[in-house]
Backbone of each chain as ProteinMPNN parsed JSONL, in Angstrom:
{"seq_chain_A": "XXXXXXXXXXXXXXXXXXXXXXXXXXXXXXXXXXXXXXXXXXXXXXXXXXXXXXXXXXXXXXXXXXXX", "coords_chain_A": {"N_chain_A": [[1.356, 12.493, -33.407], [-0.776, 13.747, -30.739], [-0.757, 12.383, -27.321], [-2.271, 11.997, -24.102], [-0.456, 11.124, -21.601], [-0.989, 9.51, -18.733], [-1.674, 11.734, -17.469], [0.089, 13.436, -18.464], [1.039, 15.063, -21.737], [1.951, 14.25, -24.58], [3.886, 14.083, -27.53], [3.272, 11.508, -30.105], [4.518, 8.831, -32.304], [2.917, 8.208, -35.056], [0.319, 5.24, -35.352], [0.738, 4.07, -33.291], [1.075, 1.242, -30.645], [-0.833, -0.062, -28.065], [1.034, -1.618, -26.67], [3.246, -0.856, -27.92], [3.913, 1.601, -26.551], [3.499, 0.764, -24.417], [6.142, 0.068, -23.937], [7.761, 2.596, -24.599], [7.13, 4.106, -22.247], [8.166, 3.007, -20.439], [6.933, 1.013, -18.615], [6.537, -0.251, -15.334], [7.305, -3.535, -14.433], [4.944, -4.794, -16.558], [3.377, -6.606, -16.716], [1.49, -7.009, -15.191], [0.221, -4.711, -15.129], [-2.848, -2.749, -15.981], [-4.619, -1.325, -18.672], [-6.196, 1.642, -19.411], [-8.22, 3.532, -22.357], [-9.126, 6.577, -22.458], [-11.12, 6.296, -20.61], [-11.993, 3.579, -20.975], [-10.973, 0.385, -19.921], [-8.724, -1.771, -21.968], [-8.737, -5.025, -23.245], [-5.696, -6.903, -22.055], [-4.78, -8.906, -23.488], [-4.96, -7.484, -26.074], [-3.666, -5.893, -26.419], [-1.082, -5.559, -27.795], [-2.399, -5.422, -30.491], [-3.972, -3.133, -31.117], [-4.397, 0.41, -31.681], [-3.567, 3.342, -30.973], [-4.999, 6.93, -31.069], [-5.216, 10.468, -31.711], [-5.114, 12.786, -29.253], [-6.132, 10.867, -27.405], [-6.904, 9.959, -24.269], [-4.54, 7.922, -21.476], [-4.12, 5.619, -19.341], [-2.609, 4.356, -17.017], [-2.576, 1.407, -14.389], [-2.494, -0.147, -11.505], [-3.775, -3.999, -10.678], [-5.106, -3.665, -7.616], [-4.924, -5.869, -4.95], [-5.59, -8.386, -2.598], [-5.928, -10.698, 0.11], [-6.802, -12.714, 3.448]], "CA_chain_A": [[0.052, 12.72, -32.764], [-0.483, 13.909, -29.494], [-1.339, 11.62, -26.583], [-1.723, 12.087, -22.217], [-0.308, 9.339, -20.905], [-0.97, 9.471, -16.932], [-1.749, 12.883, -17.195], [1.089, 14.507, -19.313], [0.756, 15.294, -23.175], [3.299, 14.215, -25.607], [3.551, 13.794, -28.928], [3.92, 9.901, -30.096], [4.39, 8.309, -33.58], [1.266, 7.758, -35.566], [-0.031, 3.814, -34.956], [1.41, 3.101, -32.448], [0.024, 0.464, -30.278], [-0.892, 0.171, -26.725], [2.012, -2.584, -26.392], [4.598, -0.274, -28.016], [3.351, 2.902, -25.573], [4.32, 0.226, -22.756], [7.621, 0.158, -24.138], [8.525, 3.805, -24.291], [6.911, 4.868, -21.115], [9.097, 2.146, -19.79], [5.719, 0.819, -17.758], [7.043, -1.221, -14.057], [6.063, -4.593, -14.247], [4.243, -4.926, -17.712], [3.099, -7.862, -16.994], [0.417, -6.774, -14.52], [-0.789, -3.764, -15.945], [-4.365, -2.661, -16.447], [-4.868, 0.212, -19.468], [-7.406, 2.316, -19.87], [-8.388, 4.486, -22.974], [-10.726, 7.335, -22.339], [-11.917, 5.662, -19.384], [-12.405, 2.781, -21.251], [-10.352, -0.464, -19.884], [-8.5, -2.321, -22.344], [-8.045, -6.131, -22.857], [-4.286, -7.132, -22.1], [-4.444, -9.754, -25.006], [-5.148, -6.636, -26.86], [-2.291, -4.407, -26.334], [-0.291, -5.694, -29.529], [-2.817, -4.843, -32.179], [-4.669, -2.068, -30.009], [-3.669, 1.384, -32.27], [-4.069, 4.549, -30.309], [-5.394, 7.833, -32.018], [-4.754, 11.84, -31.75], [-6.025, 13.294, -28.098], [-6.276, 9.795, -26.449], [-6.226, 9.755, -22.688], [-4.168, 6.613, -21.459], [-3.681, 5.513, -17.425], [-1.799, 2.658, -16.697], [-2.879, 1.358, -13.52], [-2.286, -1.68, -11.321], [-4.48, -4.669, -9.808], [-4.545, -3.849, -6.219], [-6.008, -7.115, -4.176], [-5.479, -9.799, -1.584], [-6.496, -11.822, 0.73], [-6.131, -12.888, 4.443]], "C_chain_A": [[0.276, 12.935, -31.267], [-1.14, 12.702, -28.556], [-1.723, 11.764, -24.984], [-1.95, 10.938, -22.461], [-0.4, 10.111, -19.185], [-0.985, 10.82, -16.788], [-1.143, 14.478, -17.798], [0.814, 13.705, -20.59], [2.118, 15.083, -23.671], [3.088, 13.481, -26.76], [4.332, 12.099, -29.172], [3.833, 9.752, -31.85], [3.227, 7.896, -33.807], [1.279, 6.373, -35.641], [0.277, 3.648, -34.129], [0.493, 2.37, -31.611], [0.118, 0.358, -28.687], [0.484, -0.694, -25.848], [3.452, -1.788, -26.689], [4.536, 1.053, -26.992], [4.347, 1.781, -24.119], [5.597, 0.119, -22.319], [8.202, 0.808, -23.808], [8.632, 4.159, -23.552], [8.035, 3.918, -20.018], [8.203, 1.786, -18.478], [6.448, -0.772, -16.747], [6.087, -2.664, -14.57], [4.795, -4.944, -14.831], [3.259, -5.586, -17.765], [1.24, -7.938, -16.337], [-0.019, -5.635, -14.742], [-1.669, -3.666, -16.236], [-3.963, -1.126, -17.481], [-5.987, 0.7, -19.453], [-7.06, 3.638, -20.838], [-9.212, 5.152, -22.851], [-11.324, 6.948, -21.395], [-12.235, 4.429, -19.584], [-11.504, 1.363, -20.724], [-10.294, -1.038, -21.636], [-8.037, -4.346, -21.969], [-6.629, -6.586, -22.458], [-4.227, -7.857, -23.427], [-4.701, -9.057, -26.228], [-4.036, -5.872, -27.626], [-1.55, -4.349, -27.71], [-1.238, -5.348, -30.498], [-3.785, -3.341, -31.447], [-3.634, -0.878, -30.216], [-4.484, 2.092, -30.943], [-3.935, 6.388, -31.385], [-5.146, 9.313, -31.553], [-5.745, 12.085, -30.87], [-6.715, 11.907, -27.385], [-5.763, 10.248, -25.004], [-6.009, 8.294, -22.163], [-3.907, 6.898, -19.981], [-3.493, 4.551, -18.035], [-2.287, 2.489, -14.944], [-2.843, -0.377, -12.888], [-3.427, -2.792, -10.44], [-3.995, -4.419, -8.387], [-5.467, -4.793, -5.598], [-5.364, -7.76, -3.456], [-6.333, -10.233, -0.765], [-6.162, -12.182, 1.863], [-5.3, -13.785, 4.826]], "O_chain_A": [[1.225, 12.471, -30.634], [-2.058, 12.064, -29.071], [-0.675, 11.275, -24.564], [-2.739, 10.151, -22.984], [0.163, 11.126, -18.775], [-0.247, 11.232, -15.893], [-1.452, 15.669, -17.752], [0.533, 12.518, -20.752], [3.156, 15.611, -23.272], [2.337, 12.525, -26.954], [5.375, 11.631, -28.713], [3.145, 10.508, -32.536], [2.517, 7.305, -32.994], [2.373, 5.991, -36.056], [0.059, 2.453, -33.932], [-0.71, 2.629, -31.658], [1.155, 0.705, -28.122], [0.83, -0.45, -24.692], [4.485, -1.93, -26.034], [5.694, 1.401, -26.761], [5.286, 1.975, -23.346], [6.125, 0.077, -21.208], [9.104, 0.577, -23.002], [9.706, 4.699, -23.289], [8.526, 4.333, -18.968], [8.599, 2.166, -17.376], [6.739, -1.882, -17.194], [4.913, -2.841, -14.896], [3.796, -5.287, -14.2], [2.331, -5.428, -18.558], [0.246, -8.542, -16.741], [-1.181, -5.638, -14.337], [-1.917, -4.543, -17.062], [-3.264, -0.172, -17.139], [-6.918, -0.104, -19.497], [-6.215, 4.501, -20.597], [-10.324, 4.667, -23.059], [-12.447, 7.45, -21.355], [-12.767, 3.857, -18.633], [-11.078, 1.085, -21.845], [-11.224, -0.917, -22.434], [-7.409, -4.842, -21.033], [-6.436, -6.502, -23.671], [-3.628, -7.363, -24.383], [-4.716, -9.646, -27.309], [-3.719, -5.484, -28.75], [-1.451, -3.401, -28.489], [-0.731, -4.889, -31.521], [-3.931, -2.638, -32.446], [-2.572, -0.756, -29.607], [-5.432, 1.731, -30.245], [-3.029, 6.782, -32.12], [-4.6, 9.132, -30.465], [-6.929, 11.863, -31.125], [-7.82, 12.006, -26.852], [-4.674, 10.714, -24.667], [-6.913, 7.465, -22.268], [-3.591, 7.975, -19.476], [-3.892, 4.005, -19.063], [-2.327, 3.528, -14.285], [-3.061, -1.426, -13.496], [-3.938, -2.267, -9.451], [-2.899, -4.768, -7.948], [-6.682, -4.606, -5.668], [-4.17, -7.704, -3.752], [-7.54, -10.118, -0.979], [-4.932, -12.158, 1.881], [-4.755, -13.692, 5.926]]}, "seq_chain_B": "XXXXXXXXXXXXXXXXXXXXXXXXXXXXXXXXXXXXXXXXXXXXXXXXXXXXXXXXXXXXXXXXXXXXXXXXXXXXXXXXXXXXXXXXXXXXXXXXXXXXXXXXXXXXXXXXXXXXXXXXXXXXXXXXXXXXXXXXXXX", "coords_chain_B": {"N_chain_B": [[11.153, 4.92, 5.976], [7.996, 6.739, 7.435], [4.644, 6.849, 7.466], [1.788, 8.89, 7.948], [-1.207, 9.944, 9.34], [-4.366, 11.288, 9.792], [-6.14, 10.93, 12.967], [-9.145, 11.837, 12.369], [-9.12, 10.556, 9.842], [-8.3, 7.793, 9.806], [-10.094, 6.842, 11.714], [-12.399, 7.172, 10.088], [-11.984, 5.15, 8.097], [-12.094, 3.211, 9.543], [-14.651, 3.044, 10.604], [-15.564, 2.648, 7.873], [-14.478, -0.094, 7.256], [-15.922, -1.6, 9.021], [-18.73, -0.859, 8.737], [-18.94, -2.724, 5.92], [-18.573, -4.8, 6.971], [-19.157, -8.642, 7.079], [-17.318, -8.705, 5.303], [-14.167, -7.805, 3.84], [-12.931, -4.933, 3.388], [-11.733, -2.125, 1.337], [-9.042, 0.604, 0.292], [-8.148, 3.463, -1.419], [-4.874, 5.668, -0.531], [-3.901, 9.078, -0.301], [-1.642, 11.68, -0.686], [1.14, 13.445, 0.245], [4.9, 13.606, 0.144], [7.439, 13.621, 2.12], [11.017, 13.965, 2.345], [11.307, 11.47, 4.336], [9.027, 11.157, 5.083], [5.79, 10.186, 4.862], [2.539, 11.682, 4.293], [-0.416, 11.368, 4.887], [-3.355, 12.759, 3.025], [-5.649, 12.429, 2.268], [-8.416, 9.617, 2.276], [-9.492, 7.153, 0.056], [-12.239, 5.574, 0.314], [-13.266, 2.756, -1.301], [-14.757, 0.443, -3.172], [-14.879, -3.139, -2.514], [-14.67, -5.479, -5.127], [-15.025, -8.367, -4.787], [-16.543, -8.527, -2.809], [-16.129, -10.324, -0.367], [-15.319, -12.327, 2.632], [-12.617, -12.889, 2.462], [-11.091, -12.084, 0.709], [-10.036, -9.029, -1.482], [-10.482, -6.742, -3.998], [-10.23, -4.308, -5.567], [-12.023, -1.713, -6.804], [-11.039, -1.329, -10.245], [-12.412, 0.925, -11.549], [-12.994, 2.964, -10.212], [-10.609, 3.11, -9.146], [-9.559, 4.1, -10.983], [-10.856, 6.617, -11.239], [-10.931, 7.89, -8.506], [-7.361, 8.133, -8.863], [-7.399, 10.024, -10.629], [-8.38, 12.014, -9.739], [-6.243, 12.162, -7.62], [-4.361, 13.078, -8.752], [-5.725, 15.425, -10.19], [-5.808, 16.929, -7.962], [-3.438, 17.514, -6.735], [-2.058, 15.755, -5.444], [0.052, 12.763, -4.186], [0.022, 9.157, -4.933], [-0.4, 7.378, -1.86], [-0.767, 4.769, -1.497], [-2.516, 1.405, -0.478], [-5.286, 0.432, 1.997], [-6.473, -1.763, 3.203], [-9.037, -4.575, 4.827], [-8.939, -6.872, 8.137], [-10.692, -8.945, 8.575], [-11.12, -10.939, 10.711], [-8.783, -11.719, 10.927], [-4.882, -11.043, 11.901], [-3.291, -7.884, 11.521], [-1.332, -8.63, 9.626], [0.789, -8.691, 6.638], [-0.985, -11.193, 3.916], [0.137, -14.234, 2.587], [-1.517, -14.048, 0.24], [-1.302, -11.356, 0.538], [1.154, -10.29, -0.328], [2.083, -11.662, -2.78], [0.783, -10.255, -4.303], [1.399, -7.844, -3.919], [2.483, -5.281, -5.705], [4.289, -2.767, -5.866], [6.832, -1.396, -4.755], [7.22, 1.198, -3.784], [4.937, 1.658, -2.673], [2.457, 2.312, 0.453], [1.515, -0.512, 2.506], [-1.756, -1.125, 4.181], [-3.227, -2.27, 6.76], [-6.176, -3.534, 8.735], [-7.077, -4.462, 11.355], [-9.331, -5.845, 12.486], [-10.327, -8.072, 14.362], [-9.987, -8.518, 16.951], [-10.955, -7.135, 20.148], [-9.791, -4.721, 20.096], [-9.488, -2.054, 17.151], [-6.079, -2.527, 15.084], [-4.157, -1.335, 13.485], [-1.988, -0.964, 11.334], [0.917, -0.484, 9.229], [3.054, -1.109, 6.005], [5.605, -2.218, 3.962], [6.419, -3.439, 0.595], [9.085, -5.308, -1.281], [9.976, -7.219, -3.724], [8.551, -9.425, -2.842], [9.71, -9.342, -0.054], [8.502, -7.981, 2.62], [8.817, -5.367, 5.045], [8.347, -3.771, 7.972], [6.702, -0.911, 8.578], [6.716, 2.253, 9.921], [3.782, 3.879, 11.782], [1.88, 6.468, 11.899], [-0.568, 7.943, 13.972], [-2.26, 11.203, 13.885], [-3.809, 13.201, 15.631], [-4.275, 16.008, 15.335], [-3.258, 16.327, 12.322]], "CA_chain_B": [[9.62, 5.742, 5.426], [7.172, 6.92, 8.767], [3.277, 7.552, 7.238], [1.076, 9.595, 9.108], [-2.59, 9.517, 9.176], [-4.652, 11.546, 10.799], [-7.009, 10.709, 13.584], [-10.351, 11.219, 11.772], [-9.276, 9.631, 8.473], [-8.132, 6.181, 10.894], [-11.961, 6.635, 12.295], [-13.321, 6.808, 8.58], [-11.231, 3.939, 7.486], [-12.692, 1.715, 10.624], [-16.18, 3.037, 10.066], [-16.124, 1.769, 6.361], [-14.557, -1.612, 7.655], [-16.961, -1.75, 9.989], [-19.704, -1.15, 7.673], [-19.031, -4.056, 4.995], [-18.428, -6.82, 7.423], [-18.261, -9.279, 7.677], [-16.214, -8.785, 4.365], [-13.239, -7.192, 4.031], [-12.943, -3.6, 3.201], [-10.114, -1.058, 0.78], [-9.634, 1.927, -0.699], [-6.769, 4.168, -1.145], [-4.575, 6.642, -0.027], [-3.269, 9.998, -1.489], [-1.135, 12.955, 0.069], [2.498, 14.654, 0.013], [5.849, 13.337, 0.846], [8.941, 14.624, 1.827], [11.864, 13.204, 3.146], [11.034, 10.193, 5.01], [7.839, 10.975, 5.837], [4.603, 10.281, 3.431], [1.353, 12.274, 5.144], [-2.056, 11.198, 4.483], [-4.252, 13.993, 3.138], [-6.935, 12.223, 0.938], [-8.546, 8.23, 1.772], [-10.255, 6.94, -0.919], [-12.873, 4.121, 0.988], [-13.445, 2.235, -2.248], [-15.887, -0.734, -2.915], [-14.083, -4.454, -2.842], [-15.699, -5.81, -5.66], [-15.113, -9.532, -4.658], [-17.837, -8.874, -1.355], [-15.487, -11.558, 0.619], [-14.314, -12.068, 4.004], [-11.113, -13.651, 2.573], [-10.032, -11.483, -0.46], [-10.253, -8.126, -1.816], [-10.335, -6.4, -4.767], [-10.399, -2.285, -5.572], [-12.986, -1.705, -8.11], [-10.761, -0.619, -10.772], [-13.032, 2.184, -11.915], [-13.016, 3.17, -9.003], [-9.467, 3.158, -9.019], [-8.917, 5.036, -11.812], [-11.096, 7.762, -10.412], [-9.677, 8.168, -7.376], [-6.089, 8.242, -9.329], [-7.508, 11.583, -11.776], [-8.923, 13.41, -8.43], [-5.541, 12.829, -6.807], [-3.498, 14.425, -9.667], [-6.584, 17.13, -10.215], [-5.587, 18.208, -6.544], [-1.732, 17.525, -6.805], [-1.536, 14.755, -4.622], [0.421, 11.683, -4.843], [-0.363, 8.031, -4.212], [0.255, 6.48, -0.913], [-0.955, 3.522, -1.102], [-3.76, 1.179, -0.318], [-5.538, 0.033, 2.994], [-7.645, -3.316, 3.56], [-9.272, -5.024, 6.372], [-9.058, -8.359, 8.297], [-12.143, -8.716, 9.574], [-10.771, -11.726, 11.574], [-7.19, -12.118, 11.237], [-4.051, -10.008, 12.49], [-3.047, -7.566, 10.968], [-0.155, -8.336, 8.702], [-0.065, -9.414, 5.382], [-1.273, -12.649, 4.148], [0.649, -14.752, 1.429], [-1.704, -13.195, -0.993], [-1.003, -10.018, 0.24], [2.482, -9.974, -0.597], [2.066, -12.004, -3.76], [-0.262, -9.26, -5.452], [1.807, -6.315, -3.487], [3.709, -5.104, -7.337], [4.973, -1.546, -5.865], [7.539, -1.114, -4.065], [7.172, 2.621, -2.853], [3.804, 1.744, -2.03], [2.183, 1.681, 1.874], [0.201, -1.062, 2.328], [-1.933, -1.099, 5.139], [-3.664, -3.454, 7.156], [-6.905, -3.072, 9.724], [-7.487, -5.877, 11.91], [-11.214, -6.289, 13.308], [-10.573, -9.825, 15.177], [-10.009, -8.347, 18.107], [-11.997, -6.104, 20.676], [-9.785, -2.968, 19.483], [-8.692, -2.207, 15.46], [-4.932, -2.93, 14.927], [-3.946, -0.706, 11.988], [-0.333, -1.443, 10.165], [1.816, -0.433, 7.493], [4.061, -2.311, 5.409], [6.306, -2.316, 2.684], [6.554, -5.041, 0.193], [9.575, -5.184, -2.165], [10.034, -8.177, -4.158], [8.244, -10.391, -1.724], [9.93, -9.547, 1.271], [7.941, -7.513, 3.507], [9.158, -4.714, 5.836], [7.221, -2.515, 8.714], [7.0, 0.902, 8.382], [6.389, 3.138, 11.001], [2.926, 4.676, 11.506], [1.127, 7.592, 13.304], [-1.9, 8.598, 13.523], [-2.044, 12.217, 14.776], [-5.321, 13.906, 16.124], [-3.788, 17.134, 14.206], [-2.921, 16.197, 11.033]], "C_chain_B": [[8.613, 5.778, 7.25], [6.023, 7.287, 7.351], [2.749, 7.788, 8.315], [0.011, 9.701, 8.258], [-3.289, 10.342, 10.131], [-5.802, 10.882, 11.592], [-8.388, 10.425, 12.788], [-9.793, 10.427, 10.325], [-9.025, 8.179, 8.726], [-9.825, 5.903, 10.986], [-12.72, 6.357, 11.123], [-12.835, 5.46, 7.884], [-11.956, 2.535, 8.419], [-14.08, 2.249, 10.409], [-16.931, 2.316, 8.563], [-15.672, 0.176, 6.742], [-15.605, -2.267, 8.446], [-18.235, -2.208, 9.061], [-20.145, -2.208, 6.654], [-19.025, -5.194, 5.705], [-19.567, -7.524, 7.652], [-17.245, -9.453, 6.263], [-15.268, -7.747, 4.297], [-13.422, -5.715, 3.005], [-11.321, -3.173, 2.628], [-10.575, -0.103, 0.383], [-7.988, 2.217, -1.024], [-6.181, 5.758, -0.494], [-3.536, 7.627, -0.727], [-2.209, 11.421, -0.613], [0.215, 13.53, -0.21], [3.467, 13.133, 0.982], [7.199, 13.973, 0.437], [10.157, 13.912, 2.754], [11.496, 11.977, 3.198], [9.698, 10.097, 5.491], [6.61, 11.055, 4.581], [3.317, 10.945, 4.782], [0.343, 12.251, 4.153], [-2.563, 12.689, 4.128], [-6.075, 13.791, 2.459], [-7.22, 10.753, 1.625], [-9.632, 8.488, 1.224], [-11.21, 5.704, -0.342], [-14.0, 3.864, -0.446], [-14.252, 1.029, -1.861], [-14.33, -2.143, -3.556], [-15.318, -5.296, -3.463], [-15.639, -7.468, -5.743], [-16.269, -9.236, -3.061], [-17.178, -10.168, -0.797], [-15.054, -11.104, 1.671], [-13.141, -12.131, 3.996], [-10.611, -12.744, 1.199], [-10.882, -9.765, -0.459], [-9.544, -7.578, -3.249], [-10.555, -4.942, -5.208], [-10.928, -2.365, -6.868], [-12.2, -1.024, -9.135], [-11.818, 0.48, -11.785], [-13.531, 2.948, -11.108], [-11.757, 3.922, -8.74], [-8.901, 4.573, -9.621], [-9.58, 6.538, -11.511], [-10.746, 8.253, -9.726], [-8.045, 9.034, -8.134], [-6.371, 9.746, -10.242], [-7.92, 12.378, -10.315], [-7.667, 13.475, -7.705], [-4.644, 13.849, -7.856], [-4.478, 15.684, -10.092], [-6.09, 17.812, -8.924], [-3.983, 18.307, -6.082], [-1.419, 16.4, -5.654], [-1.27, 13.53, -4.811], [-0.018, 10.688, -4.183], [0.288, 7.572, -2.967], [0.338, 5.689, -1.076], [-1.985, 3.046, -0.694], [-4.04, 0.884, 1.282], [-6.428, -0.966, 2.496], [-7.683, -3.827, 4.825], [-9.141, -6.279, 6.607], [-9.994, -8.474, 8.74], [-11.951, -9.791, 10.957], [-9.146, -12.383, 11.782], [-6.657, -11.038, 11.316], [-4.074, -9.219, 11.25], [-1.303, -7.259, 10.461], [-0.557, -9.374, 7.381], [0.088, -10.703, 4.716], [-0.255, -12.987, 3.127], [-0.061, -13.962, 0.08], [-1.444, -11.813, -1.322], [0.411, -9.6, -0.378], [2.657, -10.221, -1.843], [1.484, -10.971, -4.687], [0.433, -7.752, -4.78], [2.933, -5.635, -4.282], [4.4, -3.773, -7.091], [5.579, -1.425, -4.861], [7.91, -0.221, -3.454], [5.783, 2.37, -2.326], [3.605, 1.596, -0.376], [0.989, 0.84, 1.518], [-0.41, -1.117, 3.745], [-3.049, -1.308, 5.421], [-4.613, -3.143, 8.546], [-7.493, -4.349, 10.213], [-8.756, -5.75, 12.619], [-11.268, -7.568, 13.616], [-10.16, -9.749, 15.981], [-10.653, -6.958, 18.871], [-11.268, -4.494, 20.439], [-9.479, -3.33, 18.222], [-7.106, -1.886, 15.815], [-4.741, -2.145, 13.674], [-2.151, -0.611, 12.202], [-0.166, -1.076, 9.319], [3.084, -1.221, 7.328], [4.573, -1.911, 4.245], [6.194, -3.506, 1.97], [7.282, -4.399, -0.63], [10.198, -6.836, -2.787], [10.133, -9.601, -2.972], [8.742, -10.662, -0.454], [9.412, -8.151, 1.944], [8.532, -6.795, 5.158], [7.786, -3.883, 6.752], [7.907, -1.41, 8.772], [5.813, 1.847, 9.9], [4.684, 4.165, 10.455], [2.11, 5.215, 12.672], [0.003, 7.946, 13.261], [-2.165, 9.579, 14.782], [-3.641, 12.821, 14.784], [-5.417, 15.561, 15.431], [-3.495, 17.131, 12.698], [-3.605, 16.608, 9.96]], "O_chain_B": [[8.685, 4.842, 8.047], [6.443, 7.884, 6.36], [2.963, 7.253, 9.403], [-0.009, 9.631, 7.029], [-2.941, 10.229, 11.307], [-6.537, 10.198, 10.88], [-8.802, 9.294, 12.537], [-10.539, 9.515, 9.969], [-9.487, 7.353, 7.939], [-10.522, 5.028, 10.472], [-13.57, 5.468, 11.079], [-13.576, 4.87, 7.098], [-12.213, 1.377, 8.09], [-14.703, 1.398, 9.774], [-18.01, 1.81, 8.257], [-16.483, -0.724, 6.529], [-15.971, -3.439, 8.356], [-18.633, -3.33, 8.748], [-21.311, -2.563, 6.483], [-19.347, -6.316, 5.313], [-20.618, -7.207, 8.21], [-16.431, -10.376, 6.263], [-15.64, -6.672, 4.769], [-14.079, -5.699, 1.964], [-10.224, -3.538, 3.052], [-11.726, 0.254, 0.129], [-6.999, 1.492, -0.918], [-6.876, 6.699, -0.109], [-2.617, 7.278, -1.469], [-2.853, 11.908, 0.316], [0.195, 14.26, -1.202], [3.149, 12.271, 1.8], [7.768, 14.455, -0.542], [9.933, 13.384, 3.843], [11.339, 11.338, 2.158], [9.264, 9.169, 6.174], [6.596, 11.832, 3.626], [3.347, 10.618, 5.968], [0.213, 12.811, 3.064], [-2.247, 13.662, 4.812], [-7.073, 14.491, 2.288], [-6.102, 10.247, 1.713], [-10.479, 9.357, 1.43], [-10.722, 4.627, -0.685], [-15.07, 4.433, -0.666], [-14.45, 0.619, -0.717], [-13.423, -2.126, -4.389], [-16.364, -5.68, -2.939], [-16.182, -7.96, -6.732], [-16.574, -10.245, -2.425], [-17.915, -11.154, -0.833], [-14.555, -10.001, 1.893], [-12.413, -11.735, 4.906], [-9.47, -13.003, 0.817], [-11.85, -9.384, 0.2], [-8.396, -7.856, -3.594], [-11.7, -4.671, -4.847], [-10.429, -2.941, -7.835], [-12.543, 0.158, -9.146], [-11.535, 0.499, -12.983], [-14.544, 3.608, -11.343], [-11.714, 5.053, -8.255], [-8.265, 5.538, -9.197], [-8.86, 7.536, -11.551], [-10.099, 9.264, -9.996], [-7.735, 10.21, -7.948], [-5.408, 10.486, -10.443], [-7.504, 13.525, -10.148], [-7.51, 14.515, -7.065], [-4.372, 15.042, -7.717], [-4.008, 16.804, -10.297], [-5.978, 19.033, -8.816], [-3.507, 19.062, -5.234], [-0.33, 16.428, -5.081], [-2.062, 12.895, -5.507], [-0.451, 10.851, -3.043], [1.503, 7.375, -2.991], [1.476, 5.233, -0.961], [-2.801, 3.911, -0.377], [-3.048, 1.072, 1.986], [-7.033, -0.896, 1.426], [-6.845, -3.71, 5.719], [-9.172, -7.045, 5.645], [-10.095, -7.752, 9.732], [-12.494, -9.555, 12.037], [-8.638, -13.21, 12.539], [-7.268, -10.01, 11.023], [-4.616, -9.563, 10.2], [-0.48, -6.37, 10.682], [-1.423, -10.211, 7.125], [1.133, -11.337, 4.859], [0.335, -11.999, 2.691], [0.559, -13.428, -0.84], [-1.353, -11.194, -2.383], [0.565, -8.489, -0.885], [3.293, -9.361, -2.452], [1.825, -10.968, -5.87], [-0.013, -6.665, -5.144], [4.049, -5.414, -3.812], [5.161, -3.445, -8.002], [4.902, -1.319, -3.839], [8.786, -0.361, -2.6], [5.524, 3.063, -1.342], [4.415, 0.88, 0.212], [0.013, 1.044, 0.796], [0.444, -1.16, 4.631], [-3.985, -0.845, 4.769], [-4.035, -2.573, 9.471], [-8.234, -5.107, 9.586], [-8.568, -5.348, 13.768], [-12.201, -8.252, 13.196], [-9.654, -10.806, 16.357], [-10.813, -5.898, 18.265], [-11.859, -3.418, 20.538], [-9.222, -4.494, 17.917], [-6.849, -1.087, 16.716], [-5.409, -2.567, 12.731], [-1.434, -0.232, 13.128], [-0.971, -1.186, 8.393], [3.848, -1.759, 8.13], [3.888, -1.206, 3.504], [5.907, -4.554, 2.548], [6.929, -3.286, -1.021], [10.91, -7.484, -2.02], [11.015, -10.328, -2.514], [8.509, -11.665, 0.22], [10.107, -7.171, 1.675], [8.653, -7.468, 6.181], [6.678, -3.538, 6.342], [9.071, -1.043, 8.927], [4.695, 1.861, 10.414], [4.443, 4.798, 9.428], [1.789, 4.782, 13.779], [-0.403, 8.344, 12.169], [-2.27, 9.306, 15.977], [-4.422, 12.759, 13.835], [-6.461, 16.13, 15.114], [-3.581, 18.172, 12.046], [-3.158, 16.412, 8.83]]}, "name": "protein", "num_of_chains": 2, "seq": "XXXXXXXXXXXXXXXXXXXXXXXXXXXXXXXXXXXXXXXXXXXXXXXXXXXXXXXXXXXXXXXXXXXXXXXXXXXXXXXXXXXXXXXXXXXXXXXXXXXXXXXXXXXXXXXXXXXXXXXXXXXXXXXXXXXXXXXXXXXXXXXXXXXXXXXXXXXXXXXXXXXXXXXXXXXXXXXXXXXXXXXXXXXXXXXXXXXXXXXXXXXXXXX"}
């Protein structure tokens, strides 16, 4: 199935899950990661059962914040 | 790394700090780099959706907007800006603790004193470098 991840299209194995996607793309610093499908944020405590489907758009994107 | 900034996008960056205070103000920043040098071409003056004097937060949907308009126009991330509204400008313990990219600029607008103080910084696994910055009236 096809997928954009961050903008580029590539074809991925059918189920796969938003946790194994984090794998391949080899995503910095996993740990802090925000996803979004379709515009939609995902939970993190999701990612492992969280399939992705044919013509999904996926960003990875990070908390940016602080404090003085 | 030198970033450059130009003149009015500095002025728009202290006009939106300006604007929210007495809470702190971000957004981001988008443009070209080459060599050693990253050049502003895009800020993003985003909403901090904690409304505090003491933290900030970039509305991620916000974020992610921003992030599709810079690759719709081919431009890459700089990096973010935030304000102090009353402290210097460098970055705090939290800033460093929550600063996860290491090519990123981060950069810092001080409003606790009678002029703005604007800074950039590196952060790579919690140790914190300065990076050279310009802000040209041409750019």
């Amino acid at each position: 199935m096809n997928i954009t991840v961050t903008g580029s299209t590539k074809e991925y194995p059918q189920g796969l899950t938003v946790a194994q996607l984090i794998q391949l793309e080899k995503v910095a610093t996993p740990e802090y990661v925000t996803v979004s499908i379709n515009d939609e944020f995902i939970l993190s405590a999701t990612f492992a059962e969280k399939t992705l489907n044919e013509g999904d758009h996926v960003e990875f994107m990070y908390f940016m914040g602080g404090g003085r | 790394m030198t970033i450059k900034i130009s003149l009015a996008d500095y002025e728009r960056i202290i006009a939106h700090a300006t604007a929210v205070l007495p809470n702190e103000a971000c957004g981001l920043m988008a443009g070209t780099v080459s060599d050693e040098v990253k050049t502003v071409k895009k800020v993003y003056l985003l909403t901090n959706i904690d409304h505090s004097p003491e933290h900030f937060s970039i509305d991620p949907r916000e974020q992610l907007a921003a992030v599709k308009d810079m690759r719709a126009q081919g431009l890459a991330p700089l990096g973010n800006f935030h304000s102090h509204p009353s402290t210097p400008a460098r970055p705090s313990q939290e800033d460093i603790r929550l600063a996860y990219d290491p090519f990123a600029s981060y950069l810092i607008l001080s409003l606790a004193g009678k002029q703005p103080v604007f800074k950039s910084f590196r952060v790579e696994k919690g140790v914190v470098a300065v990076e050279e910055l310009e802000i040209n009236s041409n750019e």
